[in-house]
N, C-alpha and C positions, 0 to 999 in steps of 0.2 A: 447618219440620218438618210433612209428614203426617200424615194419620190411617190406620191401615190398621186392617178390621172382618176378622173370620174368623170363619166357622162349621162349627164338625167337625160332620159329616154323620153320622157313626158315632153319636157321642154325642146328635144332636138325636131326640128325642121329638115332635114336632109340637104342641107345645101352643099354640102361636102365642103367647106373651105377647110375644116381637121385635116381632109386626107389631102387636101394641095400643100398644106404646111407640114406635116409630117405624116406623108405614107407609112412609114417606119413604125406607127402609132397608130393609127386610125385606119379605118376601112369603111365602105358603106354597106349595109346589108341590100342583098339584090332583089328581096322582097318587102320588105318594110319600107325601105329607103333612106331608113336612119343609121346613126354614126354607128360603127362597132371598133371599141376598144380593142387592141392587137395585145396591148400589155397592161395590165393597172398599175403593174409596180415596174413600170421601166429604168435602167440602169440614169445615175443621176447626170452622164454628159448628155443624156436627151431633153432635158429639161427646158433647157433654151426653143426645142421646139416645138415641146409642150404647151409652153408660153405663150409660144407664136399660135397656136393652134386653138386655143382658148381665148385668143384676142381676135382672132381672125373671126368665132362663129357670133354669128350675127343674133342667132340666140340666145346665147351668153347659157349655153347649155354641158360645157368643160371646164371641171375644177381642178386643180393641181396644187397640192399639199405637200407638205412635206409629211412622210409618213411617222 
């Protein structure tokens, strides 16, 4: 089973808390100033920080599924 990460763009704010909990994952666009996904389907020991980084935005704008 997969991991799949999603980020609604609508709903993200820019506050980067994704990319303090996992850089590895996340990035912020330097013109938008919203989240950009590094991987959608990241290998599954990233998960945990995926987690983290889905609890962390204050938008509640990262989903993480199992794919």
């Amino acid at each position: 089973m997969g991991l799949k990460v999603r980020v609604d763009l609508a709903a993200c704010q820019g506050y980067a808390c994704c990319m303090m909990e996992a850089p590895e994952l996340f990035d912020v666009d330097d013109h938008s100033g919203k989240a950009v996904l590094l991987s959608g389907n990241p290998p599954d020991d990233q998960r945990s920080r995926a987690l983290d980084a889905a609890r962390a935005c204050p938008a509640h704008a990262i989903a993480v599924e199992n794919d």
